[in-house]
C-alpha positions in Angstrom: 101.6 112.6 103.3 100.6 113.8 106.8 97.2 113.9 107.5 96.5 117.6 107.7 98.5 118.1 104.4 96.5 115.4 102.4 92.9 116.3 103.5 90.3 119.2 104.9 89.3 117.6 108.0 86.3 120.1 108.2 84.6 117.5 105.6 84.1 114.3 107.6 82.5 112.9 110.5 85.9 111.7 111.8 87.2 114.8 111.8 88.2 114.6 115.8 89.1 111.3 114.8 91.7 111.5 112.0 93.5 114.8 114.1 94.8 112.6 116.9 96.9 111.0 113.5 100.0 112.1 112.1 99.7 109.6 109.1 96.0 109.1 108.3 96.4 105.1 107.9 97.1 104.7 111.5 93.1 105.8 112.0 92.4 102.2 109.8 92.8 100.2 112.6 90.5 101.7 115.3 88.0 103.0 112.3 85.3 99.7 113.3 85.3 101.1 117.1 84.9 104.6 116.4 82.1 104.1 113.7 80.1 102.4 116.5 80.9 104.5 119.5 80.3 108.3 116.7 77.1 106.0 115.1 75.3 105.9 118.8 75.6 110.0 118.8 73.7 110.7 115.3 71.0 112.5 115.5 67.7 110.3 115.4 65.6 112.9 113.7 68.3 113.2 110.5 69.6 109.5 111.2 67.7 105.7 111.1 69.5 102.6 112.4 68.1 100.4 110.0 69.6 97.2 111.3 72.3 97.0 114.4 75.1 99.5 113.6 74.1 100.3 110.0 72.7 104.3 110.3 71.7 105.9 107.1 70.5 109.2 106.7 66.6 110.2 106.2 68.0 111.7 102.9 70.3 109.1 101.2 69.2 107.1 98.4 70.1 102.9 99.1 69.1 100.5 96.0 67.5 97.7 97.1 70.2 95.7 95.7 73.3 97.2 97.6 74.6 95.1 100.8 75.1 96.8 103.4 77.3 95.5 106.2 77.6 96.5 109.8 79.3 98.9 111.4 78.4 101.6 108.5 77.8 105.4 108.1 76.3 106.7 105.3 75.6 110.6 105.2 73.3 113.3 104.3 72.6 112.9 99.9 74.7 110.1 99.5 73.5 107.5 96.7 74.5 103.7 96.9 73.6 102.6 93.5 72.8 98.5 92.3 74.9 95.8 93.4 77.1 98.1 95.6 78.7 96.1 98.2 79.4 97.3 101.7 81.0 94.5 104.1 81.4 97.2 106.9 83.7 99.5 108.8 82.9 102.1 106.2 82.2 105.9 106.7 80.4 107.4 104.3 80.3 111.3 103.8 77.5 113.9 102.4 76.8 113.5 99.2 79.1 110.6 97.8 78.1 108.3 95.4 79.2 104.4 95.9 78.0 103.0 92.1 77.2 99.8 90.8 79.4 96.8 91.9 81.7 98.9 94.1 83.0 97.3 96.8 84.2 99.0 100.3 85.5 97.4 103.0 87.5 99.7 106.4 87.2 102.7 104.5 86.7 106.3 104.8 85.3 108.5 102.4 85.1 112.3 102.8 82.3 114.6 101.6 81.7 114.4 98.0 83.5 111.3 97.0 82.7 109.0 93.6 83.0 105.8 93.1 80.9 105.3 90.7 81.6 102.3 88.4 82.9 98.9 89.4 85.4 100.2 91.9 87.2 98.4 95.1 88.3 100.7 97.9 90.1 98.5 101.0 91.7 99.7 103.5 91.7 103.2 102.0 90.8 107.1 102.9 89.5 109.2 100.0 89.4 112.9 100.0 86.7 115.5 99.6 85.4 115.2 95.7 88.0 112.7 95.0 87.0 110.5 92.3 87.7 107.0 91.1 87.0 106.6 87.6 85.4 103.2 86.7 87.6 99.9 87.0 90.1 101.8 88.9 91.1 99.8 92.0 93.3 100.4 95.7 95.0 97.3 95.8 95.2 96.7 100.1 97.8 92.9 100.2 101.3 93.0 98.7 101.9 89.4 96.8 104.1 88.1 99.0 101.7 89.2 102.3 104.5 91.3 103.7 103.8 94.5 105.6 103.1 97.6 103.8 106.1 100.3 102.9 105.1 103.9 101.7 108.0 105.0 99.6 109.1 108.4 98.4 112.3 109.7 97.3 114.6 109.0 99.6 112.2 108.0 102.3 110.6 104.8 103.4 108.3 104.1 105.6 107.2 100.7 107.3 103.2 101.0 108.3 103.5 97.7 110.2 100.4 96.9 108.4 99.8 93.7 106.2 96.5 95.7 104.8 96.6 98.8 103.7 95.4 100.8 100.3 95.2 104.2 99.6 95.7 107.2 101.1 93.9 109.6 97.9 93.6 113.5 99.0 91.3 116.1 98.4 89.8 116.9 94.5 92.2 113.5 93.5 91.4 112.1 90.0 92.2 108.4 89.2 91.7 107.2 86.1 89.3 104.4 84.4 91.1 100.9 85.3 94.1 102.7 87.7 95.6 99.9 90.4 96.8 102.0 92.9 99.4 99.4 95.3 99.0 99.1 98.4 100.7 102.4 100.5 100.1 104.3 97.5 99.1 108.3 98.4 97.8 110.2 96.3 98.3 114.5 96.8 95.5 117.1 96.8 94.1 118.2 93.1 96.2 115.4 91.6 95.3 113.3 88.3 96.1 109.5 87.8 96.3 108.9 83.7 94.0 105.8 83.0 95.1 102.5 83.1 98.1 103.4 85.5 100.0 101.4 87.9 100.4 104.0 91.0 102.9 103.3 93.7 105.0 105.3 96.3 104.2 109.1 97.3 102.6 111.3 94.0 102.8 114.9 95.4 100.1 117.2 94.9 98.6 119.4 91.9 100.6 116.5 89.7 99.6 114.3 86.7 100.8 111.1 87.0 101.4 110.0 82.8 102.7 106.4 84.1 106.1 104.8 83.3 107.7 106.9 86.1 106.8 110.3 84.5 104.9 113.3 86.8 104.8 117.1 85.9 103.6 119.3 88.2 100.0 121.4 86.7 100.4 124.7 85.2 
């Protein structure tokens, strides 16, 4: 679940960023500040601040529908489709697609990243070509507003944090209306079965079949 284990740093701008973490949800809390401070570098010939903070590549395709809140990154090919909805602190790689009626909020998403249908992604870092197939959702508050444990077997962990999604790595697949609970992470090359409830640490090059049942891919 370390950061180096879970993702290819070579395939996002915060790639200086998320190496100074040992866990890659400690980088959530300082992701609004460094979006600004990396935003002010971009290139101005590849790069347009549209509005105060919000810098969108000369390449990306934005509908005219999509909000797009402040502070936000959104690289090289990436398409925003209708209705997205972007309240800020997001980092957007090369060519990702953010679909109709998703929703990000503190959120980074690496190179190649889809979230194409009707998706929410809090509090959350997604992995190169991870994908979130439609309805599926990263569930950021516990019910009873308590901080945030990451469990695995035989391990807990206490993030300290009272928001927190996601951690999904590299070539992840989650399937059509998945809740992934808040502290959930996700391995490299792993698949979520549809309609799962995810919680807790799901190693990689996994399917996860729900009701507490994982096999390792052959």
């Amino acid at each position: 679940m370390e950061t180096l284990r879970l993702y290819d740093l070579n395939f996002t701008f915060a790639e200086k960023y998320l190496k100074t973490f040992r866990y890659p949800w400690e980088a959530l809390a300082g992701l609004k500040e460094f979006i600004v401070s990396f935003g002010a570098t971009l290139d101005k010939s590849d790069y347009t601040e549209v509005r105060p903070q919000v810098w969108l590549h000369k390449s990306a395709k934005v509908s005219s529908s999509a909000h797009i809140g402040a502070p936000c990154i959104i690289g090289e090919g990436t398409e925003v489709r209708h209705c997205a909805f972007i309240r800020g602190s997001a980092l957007i790689g090369r060519g990702c697609v953010v679909g109709n009626s998703t929703e990000l909020k503190n959120a980074i998403l690496f190179d190649g990243v889809q979230a194409p249908h009707f998706n929410y992604v809090g509090d959350s870092i997604l992995g190169r070509k991870s994908h979130l197939g439609a309805g599926a959702i990263t569930s950021n508050v516990k019910s009873d507003k308590s901080t945030v444990v990451i469990k695995a077997e035989g391990w807990t962990l206490n993030t300290g944090l009272k928001k927190l999604g996601a951690m999904i790595g590299d070539f992840a697949e989650v399937g059509c209306n998945s809740v992934l609970n808040p502290g959930t992470v996700i391995g490299k090359n792993t698949n979520i079965y549809p309609l799962s409830s995810v919680r807790g640490v799901i190693p990689e090059s996994c399917i996860f079949k729900g009701g507490g049942v994982i096999a390792a891919k052959k």
